[in-house]
Structure formats: structure tokens, C-alpha cells
N, C-alpha and C positions, 0 to 999 in steps of 0.2 A: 337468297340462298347462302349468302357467305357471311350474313348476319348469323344463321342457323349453325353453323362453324365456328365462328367466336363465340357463341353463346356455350357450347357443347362443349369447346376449350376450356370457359371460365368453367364451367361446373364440374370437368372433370380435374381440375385443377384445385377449385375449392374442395372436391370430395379428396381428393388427393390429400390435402395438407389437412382434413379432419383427421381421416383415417390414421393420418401417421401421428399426429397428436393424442389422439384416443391410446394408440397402441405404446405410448411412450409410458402414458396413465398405469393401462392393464398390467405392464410390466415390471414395474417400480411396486416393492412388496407394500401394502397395507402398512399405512404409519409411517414407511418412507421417503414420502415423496418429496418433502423438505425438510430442512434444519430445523429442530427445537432450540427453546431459546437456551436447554440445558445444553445442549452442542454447541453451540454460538459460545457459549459462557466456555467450555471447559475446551473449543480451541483459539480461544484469546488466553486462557491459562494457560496451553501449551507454548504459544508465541512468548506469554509472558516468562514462562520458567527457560525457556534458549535466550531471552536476554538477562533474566539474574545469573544466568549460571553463567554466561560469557563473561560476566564483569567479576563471580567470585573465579576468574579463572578456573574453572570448575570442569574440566575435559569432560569427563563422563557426562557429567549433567547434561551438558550440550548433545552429546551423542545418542542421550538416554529420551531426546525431545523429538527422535527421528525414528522410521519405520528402518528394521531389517536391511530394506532392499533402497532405502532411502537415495538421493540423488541428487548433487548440487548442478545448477546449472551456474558458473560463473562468470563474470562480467564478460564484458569485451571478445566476446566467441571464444574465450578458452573451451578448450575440450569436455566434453558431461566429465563427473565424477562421480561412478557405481556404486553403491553397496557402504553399508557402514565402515568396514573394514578401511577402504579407501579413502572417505569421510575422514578418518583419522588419521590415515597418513596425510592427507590432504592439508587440514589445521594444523596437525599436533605433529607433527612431524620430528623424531625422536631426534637428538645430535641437533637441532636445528637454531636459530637464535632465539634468545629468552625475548617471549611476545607477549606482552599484557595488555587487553582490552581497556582503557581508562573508561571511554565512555560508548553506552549503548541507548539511544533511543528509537522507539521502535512506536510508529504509528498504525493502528488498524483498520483502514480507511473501509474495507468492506468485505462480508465474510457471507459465502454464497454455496448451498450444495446439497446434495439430499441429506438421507441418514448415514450413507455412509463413504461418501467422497465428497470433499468440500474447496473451495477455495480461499485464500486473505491475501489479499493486498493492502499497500500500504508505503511511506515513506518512511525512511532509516538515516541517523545517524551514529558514524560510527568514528571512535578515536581510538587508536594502541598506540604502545611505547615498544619499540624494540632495544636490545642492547646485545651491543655486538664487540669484539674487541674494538672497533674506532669510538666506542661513545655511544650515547642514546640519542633515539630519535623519537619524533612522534609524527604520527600522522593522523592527518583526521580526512571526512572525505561522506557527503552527505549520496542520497541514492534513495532508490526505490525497491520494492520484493516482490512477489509473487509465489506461495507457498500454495503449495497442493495438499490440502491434508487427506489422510486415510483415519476413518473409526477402526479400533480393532476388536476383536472377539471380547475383551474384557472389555469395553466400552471405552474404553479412551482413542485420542485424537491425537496424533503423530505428526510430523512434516513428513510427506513421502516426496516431493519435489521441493526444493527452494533453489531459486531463479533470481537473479541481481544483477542490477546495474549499479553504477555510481556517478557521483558530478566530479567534479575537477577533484584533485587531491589537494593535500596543505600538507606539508611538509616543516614542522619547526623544529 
């Protein structure tokens, strides 16, 4: 009898987990259901154009690589940072020290998502120079990302989340 229990367990468990797979299918529009490789291509473009535009110190470009309502998540549990708006006060912060980006590389280790939410991950390195009234410095300081992208109506690909960690800094 308690064979006849586990048996009934596993198949409603198996139908279980059909049903919800089926219905994930039925859901996702026709043609959606995962990346093309033109999406793959056009958001490694997007990655790509947030790291030439960080190096031609290039403000807008960088902000022009992110959705509206875009969102940083930064290292070390600092607090989210909202909305574009923020985003720039956030970098670009007006009155603030002159900060140039010397070096960006940006690796795209895997890029995963239907038609129109995706994901990339990836390793990063990054170097700026700031100069302040004491002098210039630089720092450099290698890390990992995590970028959520969104497709938009016009068919392109945005960061609407980017997420970072980093390894030790260097300070010269």
C-alpha cells in the first residue's frame, strides 16, 4: 500500500513539473523563446560601446548604453542606484574630481535570455586617474559584472541592471 503512495507522489510530481514547463513554452510569444544570435551580437555591441565610451571619457555615451529606469548595483553592499538621472550623479558627479578611465577591459564570458530580457556576465578590468588639488593618482582594480539587459521597442539592447564586484585595489 505505501508503494501505491510513493508511486502517486512521483507522478504527480512528474506531472507537476511537465505542466509547469509546458506552461513556461505556451507563454513566451512565438520566436521568443530564446536569443538570436542577432541579440547575442547586438548585446555584446551594447557591452562593447559602455566600454569605448568609458575610455573616450565619453558621459553620455555611457549613459546612452543603459535603459531609462536603468540600475547599478555597486560593489561591496553600497546601496542600489535608481534611474538614469542618479546613474549620473552617481559617475559624473558635477563639482567632483577630474576622473579618467585609462583602462577598460571587459570580458563576456556568457550571455543567456529570451527575446527580450537577457543576461552577460563576465570579468572586468578597470584603471582611472584622478587629479585632485594633492596630485594624481591612479588606481587600477580587476572584478567581475553581471548585467541584466532589456530589448527595447526599437529593437536594441540596453543594461537595465549592472551589478559589480572587484578584487583588491592598487593604488600608484
Amino acid at each position: 500500500m505505501q508503494n501505491c503512495y510513493i508511486n502517486r507522489y512521483i507522478a504527480a510530481a512528474v506531472l507537476t513539473v511537465l505542466l509547469f514547463a509546458s506552461s513556461l513554452n505556451a507563454s513566451a510569444p512565438k520566436g521568443q523563446s530564446q536569443l538570436t544570435q542577432e541579440d547575442e551580437k547586438a548585446i555584446r555591441a551594447t557591452i562593447e560601446a559602455y566600454r569605448t565610451a568609458w575610455l573616450a571619457n565619453d558621459a553620455k555615451g555611457v549613459l546612452k548604453t543603459f535603459t531609462d529606469d536603468g540600475v547599478l548595483l555597486p560593489a561591496h553592499g553600497k546601496p542600489a542606484v535608481e534611474g538614469i538621472a542618479a546613474i549620473e550623479r552617481y559617475w559624473f558627479a558635477p563639482g567632483g574630481p577630474a576622473t579618467t578611465v585609462t583602462v577598460l577591459n571587459i570580458t563576456v564570458e556568457q550571455v543567456r535570455g529570451d527575446g527580450k530580457l537577457a543576461f552577460a556576465h563576465g570579468l572586468d578590468e578597470v584603471g582611472w586617474s584622478v587629479t585632485q588639488d594633492s596630485g594624481s593618482h591612479r588606481y587600477f582594480h580587476p572584478g567581475t559584472y553581471l548585467n541584466v539587459m532589456k530589448k527595447l521597442p526599437d529593437g536594441t539592447w540596453r543594461i537595465q541592471v549592472h551589478m559589480w564586484d572587484d578584487g583588491p585595489e592598487r593604488v600608484d
